[in-house]
VOGU-3710 file (C-alpha; in Angstrom, 3 decimals, decimal comma):
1> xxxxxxxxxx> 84,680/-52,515/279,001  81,044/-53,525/277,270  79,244/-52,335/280,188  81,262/-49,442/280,194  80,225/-48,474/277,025  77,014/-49,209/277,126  76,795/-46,632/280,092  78,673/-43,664/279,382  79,069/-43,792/275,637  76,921/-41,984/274,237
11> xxxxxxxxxx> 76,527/-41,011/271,055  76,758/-44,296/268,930  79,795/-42,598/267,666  81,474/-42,485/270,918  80,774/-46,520/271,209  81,741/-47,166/267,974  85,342/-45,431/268,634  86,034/-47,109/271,562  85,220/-50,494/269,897  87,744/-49,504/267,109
21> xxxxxxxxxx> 90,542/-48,236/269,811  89,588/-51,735/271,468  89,632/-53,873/268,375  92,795/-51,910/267,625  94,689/-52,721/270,633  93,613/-56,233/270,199  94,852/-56,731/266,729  98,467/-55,535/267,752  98,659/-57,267/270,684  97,582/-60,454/268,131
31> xxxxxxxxxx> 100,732/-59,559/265,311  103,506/-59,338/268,065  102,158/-62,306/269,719  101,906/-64,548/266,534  105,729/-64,511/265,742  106,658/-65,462/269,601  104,348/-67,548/270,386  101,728/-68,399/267,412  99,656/-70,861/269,799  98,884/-68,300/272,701
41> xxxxxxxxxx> 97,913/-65,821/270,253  95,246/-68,256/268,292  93,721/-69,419/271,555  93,533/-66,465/273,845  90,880/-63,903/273,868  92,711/-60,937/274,393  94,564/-61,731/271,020  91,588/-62,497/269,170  88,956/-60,348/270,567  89,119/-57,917/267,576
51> xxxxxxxxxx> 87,628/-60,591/264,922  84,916/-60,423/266,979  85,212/-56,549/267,674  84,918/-56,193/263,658  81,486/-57,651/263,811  80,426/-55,861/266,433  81,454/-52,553/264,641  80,089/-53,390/261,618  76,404/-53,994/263,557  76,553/-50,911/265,280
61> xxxxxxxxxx> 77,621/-48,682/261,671  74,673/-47,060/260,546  73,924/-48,541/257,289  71,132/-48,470/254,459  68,365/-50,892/253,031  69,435/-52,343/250,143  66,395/-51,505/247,904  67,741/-47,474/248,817  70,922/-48,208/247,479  72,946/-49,353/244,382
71> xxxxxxxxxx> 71,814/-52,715/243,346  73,842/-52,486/239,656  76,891/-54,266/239,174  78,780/-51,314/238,742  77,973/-50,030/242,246  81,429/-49,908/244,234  79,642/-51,837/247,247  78,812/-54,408/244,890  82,687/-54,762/243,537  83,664/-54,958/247,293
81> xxxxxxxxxx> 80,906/-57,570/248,421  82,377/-59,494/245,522  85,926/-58,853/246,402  85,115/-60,180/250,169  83,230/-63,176/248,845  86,299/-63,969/247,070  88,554/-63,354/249,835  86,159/-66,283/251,764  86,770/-68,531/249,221  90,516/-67,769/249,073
91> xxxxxxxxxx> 90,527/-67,892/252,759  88,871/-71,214/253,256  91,095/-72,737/250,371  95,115/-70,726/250,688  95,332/-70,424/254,591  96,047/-72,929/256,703  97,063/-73,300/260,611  101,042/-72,506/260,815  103,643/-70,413/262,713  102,555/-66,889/260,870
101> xxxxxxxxxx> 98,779/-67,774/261,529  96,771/-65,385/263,156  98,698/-62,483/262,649  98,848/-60,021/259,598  97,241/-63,346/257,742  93,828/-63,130/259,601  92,991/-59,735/258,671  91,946/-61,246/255,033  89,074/-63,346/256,004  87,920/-60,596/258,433
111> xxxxxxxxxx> 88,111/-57,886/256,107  86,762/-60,122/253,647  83,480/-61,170/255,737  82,810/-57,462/257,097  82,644/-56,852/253,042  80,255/-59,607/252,307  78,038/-58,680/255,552  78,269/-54,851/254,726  77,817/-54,731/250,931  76,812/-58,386/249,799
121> xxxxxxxxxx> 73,109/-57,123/249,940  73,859/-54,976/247,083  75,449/-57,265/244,874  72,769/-58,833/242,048  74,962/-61,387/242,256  75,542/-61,891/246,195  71,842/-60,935/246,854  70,224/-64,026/245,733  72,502/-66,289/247,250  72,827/-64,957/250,943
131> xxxxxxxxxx> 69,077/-64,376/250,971  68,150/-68,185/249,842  66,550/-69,642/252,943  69,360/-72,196/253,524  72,120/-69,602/253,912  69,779/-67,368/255,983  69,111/-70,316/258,383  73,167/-70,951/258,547  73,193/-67,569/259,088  70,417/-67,961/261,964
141> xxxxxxxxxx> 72,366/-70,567/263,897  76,160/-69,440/263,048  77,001/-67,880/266,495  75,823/-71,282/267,857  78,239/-72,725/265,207  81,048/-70,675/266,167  80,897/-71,581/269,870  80,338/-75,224/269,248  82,483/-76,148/266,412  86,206/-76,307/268,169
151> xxxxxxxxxx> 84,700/-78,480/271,373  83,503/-80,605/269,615  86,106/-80,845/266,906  88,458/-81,491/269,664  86,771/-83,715/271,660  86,111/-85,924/268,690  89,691/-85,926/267,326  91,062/-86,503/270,731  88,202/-89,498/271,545  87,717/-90,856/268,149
161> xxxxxxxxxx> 91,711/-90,269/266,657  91,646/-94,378/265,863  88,475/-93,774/263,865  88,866/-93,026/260,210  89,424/-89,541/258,758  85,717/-90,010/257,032  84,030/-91,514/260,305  85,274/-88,745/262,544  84,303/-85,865/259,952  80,277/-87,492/259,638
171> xxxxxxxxxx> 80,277/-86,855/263,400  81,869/-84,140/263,777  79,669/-82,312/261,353  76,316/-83,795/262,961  76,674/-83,170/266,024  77,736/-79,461/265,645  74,816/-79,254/263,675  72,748/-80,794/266,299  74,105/-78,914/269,343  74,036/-75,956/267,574
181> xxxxxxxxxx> 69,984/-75,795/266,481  69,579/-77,170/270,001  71,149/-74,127/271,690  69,802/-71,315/268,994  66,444/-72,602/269,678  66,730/-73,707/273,621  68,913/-70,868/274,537  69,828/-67,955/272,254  66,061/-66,821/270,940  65,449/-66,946/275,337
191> xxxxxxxxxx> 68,194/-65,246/275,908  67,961/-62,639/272,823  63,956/-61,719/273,975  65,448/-61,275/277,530  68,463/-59,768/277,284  67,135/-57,518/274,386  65,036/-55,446/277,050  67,022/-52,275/277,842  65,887/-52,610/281,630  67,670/-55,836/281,914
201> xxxxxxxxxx> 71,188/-53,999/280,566  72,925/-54,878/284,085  71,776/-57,953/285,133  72,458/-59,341/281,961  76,528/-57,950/282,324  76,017/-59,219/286,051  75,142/-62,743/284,405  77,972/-62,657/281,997  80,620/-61,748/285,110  79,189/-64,469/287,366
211> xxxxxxxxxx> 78,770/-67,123/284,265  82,888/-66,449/283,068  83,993/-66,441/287,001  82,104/-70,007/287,056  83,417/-71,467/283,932  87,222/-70,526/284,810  86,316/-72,086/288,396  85,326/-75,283/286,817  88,062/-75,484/284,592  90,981/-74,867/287,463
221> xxxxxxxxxx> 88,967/-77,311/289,810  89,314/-80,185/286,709  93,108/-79,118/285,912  93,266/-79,514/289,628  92,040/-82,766/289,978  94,249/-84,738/287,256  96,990/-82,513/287,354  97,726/-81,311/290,687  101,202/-79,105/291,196  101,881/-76,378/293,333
231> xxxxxxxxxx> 103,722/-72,989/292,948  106,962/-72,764/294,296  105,495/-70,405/296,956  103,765/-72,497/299,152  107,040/-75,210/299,672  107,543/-73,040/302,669  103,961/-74,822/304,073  104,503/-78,041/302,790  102,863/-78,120/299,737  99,296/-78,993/299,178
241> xxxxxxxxxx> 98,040/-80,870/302,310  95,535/-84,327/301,979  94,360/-85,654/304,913  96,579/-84,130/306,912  95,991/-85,320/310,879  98,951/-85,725/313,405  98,614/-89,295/313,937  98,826/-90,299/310,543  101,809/-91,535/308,883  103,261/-88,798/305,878
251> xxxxxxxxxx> 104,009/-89,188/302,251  106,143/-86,444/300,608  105,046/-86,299/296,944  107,643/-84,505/295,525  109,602/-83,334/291,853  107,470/-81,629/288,579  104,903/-82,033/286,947  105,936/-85,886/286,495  105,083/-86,389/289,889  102,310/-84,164/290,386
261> xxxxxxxxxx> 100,305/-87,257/287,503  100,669/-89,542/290,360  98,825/-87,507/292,666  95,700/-87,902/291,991  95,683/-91,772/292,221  98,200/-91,121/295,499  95,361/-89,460/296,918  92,981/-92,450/296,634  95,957/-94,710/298,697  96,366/-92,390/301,254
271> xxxxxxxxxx> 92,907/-92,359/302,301  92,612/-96,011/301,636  96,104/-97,101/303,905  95,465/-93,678/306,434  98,234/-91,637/305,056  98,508/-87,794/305,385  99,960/-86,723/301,812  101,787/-83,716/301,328  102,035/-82,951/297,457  105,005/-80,805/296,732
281> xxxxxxxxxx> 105,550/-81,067/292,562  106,489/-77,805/291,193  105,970/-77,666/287,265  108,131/-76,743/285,504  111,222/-76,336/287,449  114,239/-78,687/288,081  114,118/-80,805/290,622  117,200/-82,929/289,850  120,155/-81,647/292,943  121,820/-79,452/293,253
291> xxxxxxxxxx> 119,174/-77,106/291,787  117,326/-74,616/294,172  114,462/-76,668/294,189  116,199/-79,766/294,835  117,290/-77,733/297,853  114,242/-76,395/299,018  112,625/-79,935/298,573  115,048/-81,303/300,832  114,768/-78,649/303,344  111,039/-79,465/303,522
301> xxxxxxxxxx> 111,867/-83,176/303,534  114,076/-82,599/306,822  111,315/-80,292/308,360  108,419/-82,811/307,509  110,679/-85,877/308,293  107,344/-88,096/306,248  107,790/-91,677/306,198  107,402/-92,134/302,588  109,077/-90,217/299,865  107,623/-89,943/296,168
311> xxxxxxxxxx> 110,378/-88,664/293,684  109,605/-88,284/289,685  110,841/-85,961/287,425  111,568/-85,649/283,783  115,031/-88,145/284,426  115,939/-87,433/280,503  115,216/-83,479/279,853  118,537/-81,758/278,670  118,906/-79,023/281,712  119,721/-81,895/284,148
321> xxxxxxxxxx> 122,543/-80,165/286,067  123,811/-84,013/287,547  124,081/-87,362/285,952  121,221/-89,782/286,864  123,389/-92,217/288,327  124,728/-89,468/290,681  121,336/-88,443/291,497  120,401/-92,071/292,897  123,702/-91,953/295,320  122,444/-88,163/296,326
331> xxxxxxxxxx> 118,954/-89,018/297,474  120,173/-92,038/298,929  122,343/-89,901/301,059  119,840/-86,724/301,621  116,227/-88,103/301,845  116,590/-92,122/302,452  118,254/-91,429/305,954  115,525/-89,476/307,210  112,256/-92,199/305,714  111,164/-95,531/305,442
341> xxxxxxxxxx> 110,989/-95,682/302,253  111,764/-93,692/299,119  110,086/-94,451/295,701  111,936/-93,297/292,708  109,670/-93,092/289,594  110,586/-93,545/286,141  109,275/-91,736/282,863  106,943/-93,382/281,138  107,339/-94,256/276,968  107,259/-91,177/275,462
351> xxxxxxxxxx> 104,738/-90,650/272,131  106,405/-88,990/269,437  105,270/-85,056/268,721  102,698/-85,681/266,478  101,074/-88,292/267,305  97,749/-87,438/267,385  97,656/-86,170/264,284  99,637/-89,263/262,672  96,568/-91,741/263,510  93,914/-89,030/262,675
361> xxxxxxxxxx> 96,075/-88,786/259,253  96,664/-93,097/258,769  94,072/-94,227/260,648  96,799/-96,504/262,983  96,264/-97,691/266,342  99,767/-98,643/266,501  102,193/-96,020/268,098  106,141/-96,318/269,051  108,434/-94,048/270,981  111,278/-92,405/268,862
371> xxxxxxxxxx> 114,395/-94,063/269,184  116,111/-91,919/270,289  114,076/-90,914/273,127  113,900/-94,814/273,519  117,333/-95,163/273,942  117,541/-91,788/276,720  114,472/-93,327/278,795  116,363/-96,882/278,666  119,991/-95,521/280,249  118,212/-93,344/282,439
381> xxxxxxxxxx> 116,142/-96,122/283,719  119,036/-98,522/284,152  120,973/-96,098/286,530  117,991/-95,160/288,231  117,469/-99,158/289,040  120,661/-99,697/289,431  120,737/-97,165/292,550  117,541/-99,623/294,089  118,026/-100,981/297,368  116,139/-102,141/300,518
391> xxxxxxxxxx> 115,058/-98,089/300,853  115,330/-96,785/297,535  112,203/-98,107/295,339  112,455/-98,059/291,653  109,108/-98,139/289,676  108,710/-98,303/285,722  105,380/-98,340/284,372  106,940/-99,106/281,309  105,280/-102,601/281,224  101,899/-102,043/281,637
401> xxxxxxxxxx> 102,093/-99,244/279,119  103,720/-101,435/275,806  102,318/-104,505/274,315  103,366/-107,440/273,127  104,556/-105,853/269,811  106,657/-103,110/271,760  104,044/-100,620/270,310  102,746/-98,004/272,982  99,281/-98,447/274,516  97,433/-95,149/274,091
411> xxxxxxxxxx> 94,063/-96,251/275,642  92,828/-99,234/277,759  91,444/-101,634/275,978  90,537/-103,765/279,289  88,042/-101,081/280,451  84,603/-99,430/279,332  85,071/-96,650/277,405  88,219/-97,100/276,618  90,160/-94,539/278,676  93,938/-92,727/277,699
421> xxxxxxxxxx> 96,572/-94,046/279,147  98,399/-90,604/278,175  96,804/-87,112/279,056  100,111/-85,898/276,405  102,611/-87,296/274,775  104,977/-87,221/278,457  102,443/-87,056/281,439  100,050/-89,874/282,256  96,535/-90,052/283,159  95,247/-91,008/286,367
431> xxxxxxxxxx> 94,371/-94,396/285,276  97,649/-94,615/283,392  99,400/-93,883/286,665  97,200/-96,638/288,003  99,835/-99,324/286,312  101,976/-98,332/289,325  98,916/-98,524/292,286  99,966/-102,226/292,757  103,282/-101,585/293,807  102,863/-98,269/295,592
441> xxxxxxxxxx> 99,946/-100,118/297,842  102,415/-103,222/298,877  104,801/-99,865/299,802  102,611/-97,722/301,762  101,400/-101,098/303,652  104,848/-101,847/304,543  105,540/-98,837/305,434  102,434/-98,589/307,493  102,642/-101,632/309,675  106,088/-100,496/310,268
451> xxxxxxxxxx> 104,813/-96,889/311,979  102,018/-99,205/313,617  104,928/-101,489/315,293  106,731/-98,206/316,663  103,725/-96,606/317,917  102,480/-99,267/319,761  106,043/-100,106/321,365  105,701/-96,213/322,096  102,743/-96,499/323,687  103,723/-98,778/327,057
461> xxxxx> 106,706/-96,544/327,488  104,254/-93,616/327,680  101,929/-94,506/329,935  104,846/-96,009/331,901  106,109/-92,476/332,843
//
């Protein structure tokens, strides 16, 4: 749409307009989104790209020196600088993160800052405060601010949430303030005397395309990697395929998004033991029988016929159409007849909601599941073991993820760095799904000197005829 612009537009008035329209567009899409579904409409662009639009309006407006125009406090562009520098101050102190948040509530500080940017200059008061050197150097690096604040924000509150509340905001603050000098001096004054020549107009949108296309690359190849499902789509193929080769022995990794935390460490063991995988965890759908999926992954199990079957699923969620005890008698009738082996997962400890920001808020390193989800996780468990036989495998990584105090283990204290256990308060990490590689190694091993014994008593009887 930029480039766009940039091409045909022309007068600036013709830009400016279709920035507005734009901007527009953006800022109703970002009120009926807030009310359904506040957390989309904070994070995604299309929702928030008219905050930025506003600035980019206001720097293509035609406006006048200040030393041309009315520097007296009675000026009506110095009442409104004021009235924006107030709505900052209000802003920063009255609004808060919430369910109504952006929404209607964001146009204040926007409004507010256009104001300050647009008029401040002509305030006597304003004037000698946002041209003191310190604010114009904030000023110099604040784009680098903007796009380095939330990362690392997040990254430190998600690393450092044990830390205390003073600890975690000394670091935070630094090293934004050290990326972001880095980057306006390393990369944006480059990039602003390169980009700024009017020759360089389309490979500098060409750069932009090809830099976005590689960033949401990167980020679906990492959301791959720990967090591998599939859509419901490709069941028909088998799934995601690793290591697939015909004279391999098969494991069918199938349920949600509970299962699809174990594949990444699954992966590792079927390489390791010479396993072809076939990774068929849909998120986000029931799995439990007699659901459609639970039908379709059975119809694949009876086409793939793999020697080891992987079943996890959320055992306790509330749309489970059959009883968990039921559920161990079904699979042992459906899928253990036509396997070695079938491994039957169960949930780990749940964290409560907020965890996160509990410790960032006490400063505890202690966490423990809600009762009452303690008490679901605990029955479901018990039928789900109870079902066990010489087939059906029941794993809980329940043990290696609560200590001695019954409190939940969030990281590992046994390794460097630390790692989570938890990648969210349901799903696991890769190495907290490694509490369960012990067990799932003596299983694929079995299994696998098992297909070893019937291929080689296959083999004589094949080169007898």
């Amino acid at each position: 749409m930029v480039c766009c612009a940039w091409r045909f537009a022309h007068p600036r008035a013709w830009l400016i307009g279709l920035l507005a329209a734009t901007a527009l567009l953006s800022l109703v899409a970002c009120i009926a989104a807030t009310p359904l579904h506040p957390t989309w409409a904070f994070y995604l662009l299309p929702t928030r790209a008219w905050e930025l639009l506003a600035g980019a309006i206001l720097a293509m407006a035609p406006t006048r020196r200040p030393e041309s125009g009315c520097l007296s406090q009675g000026c009506p562009g110095s009442w409104l600088a004021i009235a924006g520098a107030a709505g900052l101050v209000g802003s920063v102190s009255l609004l808060h993160e919430g369910p109504h948040f952006p929404g209607f509530v964001a146009l204040i500080p926007v409004l507010a800052t256009v104001a300050t940017i647009r008029w401040g200059p002509t305030s006597p008061l304003l004037r000698p405060v946002l041209c003191s050197p310190i604010v114009r150097a904030i000023g110099r690096i604040s784009f680098s601010l903007y796009l380095w604040h939330w990362p690392v924000y997040c990254l430190v509150d998600y690393i450092c949430c044990t830390e205390s509340p003073m600890t975690r905001l000394a670091l935070k603050t630094s090293v934004t303030i050290a990326l972001s000098v880095c980057c306006y001096v390393a990369v944006e004054l480059p990039a602003r005397r390169w980009l700024g020549d009017p020759t360089r107009r389309r490979p500098a949108f060409a750069l932009a395309g090809i830099s976005m296309l590689a960033l949401v690359t990167c980020g679906l190849m990492q959301w791959d990697r720990a967090f591998v499902t599939v859509p419901r789509s490709s069941l028909a193929n088998g799934g995601v395929l690793v290591n697939g080769g015909a004279d391999r022995p098969r494991i069918a990794l199938i349920g949600d998004s509970m299962a699809g935390v174990y594949s990444s460490m699954l992966r590792s063991l079927a390489f390791e033991q010479g396993f072809q995988m076939n990774v068929m965890a849909v998120t986000s759908e029931n799995p439990i029988p007699p659901s459609p999926l639970y039908m379709e992954l059975r119809e694949q199990v009876q086409r793939l016929r793999p020697d080891v079957v992987i079943f996890s699923t959320g055992w306790t969620r509330g749309d489970n159409p059959t009883p968990v005890h039921e559920v161990t008698k079904i699979i042992s009738k459906d899928i253990a007849p036509l396997c070695s082996a079938v491994v039957l997962i169960a949930n780990p400890p749940f964290l409560p909601m907020d965890y996160r920001e509990w410790m960032r808020s006490t400063g505890k390193k202690t966490i423990r599941e809600r009762e009452s989800d303690r008490r679901a996780r605990l029955a479901a468990n018990a039928a789900l073991g109870a079902g066990a036989d010489s087939t059906l495998n029941y794993l809980d990584p329940e043990p290696s993820l609560i200590d001695a105090e019954g409190s939940i283990r969030l990281l590992d204290e046994q390794l460097p760095g630390r790692p989570f256990l938890y990648q969210d308060r349901v799903h696991l990490t890769e190495h907290g799904t490694r509490s369960l590689e012990h067990e799932l190694r003596g299983i694929l091993a079995a299994v696998r000197k098992q297909w070893d014994a019937r291929r080689r008593k296959a083999e004589p009887n094949s080169a007898g005829q």
